[in-house]
Structure formats: structure tokens, C-alpha cells
N, C-alpha and C positions, 0 to 999 in steps of 0.2 A: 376559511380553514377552521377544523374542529378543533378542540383541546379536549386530552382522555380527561374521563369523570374526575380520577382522582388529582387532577392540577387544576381545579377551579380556577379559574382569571388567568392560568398561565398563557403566554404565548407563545405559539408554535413556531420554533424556525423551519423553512423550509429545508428541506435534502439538498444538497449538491448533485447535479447531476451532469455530468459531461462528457460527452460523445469526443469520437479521438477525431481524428481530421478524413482519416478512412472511412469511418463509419462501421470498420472492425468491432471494434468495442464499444462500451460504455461504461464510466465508472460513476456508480451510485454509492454514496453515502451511506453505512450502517444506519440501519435503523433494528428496533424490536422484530420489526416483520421478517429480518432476513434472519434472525437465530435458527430457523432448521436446515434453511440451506446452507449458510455457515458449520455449522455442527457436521450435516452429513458431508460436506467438503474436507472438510479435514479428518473426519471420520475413515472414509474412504481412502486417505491418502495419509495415512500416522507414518508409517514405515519412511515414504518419501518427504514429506515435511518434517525429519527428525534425522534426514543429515547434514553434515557440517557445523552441527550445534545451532541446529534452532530450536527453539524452544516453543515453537505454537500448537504442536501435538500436547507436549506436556500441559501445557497453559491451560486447554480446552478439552477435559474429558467429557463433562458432558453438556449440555444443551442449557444448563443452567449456569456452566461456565459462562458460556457465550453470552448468554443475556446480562450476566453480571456488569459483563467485561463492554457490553454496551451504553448499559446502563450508569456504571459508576467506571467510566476510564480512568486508569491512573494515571493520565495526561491526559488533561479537556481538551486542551489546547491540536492533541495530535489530532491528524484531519484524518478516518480511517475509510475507504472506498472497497466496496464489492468489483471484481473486473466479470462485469458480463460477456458474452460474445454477442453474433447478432442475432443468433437464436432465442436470448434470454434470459440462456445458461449463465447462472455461478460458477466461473471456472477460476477466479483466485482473489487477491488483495493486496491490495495496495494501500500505503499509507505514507505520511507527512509530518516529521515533529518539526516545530520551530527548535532552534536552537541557541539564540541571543536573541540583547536587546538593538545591536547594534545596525549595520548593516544588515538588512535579515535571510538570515544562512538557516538552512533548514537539512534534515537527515531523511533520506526515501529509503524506504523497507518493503518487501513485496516476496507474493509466493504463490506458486498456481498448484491446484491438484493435478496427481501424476497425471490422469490421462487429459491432461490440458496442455501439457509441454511439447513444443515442437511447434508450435501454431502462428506462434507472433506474439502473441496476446502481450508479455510479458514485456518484451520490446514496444507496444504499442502503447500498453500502460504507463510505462516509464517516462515515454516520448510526452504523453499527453498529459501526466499530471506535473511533468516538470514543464512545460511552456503554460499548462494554466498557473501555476507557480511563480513564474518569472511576470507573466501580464498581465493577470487579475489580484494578483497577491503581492505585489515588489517585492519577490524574494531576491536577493543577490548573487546567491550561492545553494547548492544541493550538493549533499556529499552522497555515497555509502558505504556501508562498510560492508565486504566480500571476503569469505574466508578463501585462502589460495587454493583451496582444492574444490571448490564451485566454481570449474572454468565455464558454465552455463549462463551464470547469472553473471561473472564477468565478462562474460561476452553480450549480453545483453546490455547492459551498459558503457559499452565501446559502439554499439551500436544508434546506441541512443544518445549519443555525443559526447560521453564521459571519459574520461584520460587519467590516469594512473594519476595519483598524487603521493605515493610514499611505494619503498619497498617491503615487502612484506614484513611487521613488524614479530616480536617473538610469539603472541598469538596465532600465530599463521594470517595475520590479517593485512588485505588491500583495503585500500581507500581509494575510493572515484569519487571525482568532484565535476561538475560543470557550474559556469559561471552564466548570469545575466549576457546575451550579446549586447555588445552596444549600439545604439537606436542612431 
């Protein structure tokens, strides 16, 4: 494994890479390489990535955003994955913050370009980075948070084992949660 010029002696960690159980997807790990497919992804899909308040349109105008936002995350710690298909395509993302020290409870976040909706992808994503989560990582707990009027993504997460944990609070916001099964 190389290390770029300017980190003499550093060491390279490898990407994350892991295929869903279908073989649908793949999620690969941000790296520098993917800031133009990142970029034209949400490029393409601003209008659709900027309902129910999200903010990844806003986030990323241009292509130096992106790189930035790989380069210096303001949470190292968040695990962030590209959702490929089996074509190869960038069709969204998916990501992972820890969120204690305790039992370890973590938040899923995720979002696919408009003409990627409809497909699985997002349900497959869910599925597979919440069980590599729970068996490669002890997490305990995965929550997210869904605004009430994204019954898409909440349905995506009833699908993927997730159960209502609150009623809608004054934000308009649900909470899903899945728990570790026990072994």
C-alpha cells in the first residue's frame, strides 16, 4: 500500500468495503477519489435532497465542498459510505455516528439521488450497514431520526427492522431504533 507524497511515513488505512448479502449493493467508504461522483450526485438531485430539512444540498455546493468535508469531517469518528449498485453507479449514502461511551448506540443517516429511489437500494443499505454494525462493530443500538412527512424513508426503516420509538415530537420528528438481536 502507497502513502500520497505529502504524508511521508503516514499510514494508509484501508476503505471499508462491504457488499449487502444480495449482492445488490456495495458500500464503499469516502474517499478523495469519489469527490466528483459525490458532487455530481447531489448536484443532480439539489431539489430532491433538500426536502424535509435536509441539509446535504446546502452543505455541498461545490466539489471543494465535498473534498473538504472528506478530508477534514467534523466527526472522524462518523463512518461515511458511497451506496453503489451492481453496476458501479454512485446512487447515494449512507453513514454511521457513534453516539456514547456506553453500551455502543450509534445514529444512521442516508440519502439516494432522485432517480435512484424506488430500487431497494436504500432498504438494502440500511439492512447491511446496520448488521455490519451490530457484528463487526458491537454496536448495541442504531437509532434515526425521520421527519413525519418522509413516509419513504420511514418506511424504509420498518423494512429494515426498525420500530417507532417515540411519537412524533414538536419538530415533526420520528425516532427508529433497532436493537442488537440476541445471540
Amino acid at each position: 500500500m502507497t502513502t500520497p507524497d505529502h504524508c511521508e511515513g503516514a499510514i494508509e488505512v484501508p476503505l471499508i468495503e462491504i457488499r449487502s448479502p444480495s449482492s445488490e449493493i456495495t458500500l464503499r467508504q469516502f474517499s478523495l477519489t469519489d469527490v466528483s461522483a459525490i458532487f455530481q450526485l447531489i448536484d443532480s438531485s439539489r431539489t430532491h435532497l433538500s426536502q424535509h430539512g435536509d441539509t446535504t444540498a446546502d452543505k455541498y455546493k461545490t466539489p471543494e465542498d465535498v473534498a473538504e468535508s472528506i478530508s477534514n469531517p467534523k466527526n472522524p469518528k462518523r463512518l461515511r459510505f458511497g451506496i453503489y449498485n451492481k453496476a458501479g453507479e454512485l446512487v447515494g449514502s449512507i453513514n454511521l455516528t457513534p453516539k456514547n461511551t456506553g453500551p455502543l448506540m450509534g445514529e444512521i443517516g442516508y440519502y439516494l439521488g432522485e432517480d435512484a429511489t424506488g430500487y431497494g437500494y436504500a432498504t438494502e443499505a440500511v439492512i447491511t450497514l446496520t448488521d455490519y454494525a451490530f457484528n463487526d462493530l458491537s454496536y448495541a443500538s442504531i437509532y434515526a431520526v425521520v421527519s413525519v412527512a418522509n413516509s419513504p424513508s420511514a418506511k424504509v426503516l420498518g423494512r429494515a427492522g426498525y420500530r417507532y420509538a417515540n411519537d412524533p415530537d414538536i419538530a415533526g420528528e420520528l425516532i427508529f431504533e433497532r436493537f442488537k438481536p440476541k445471540e
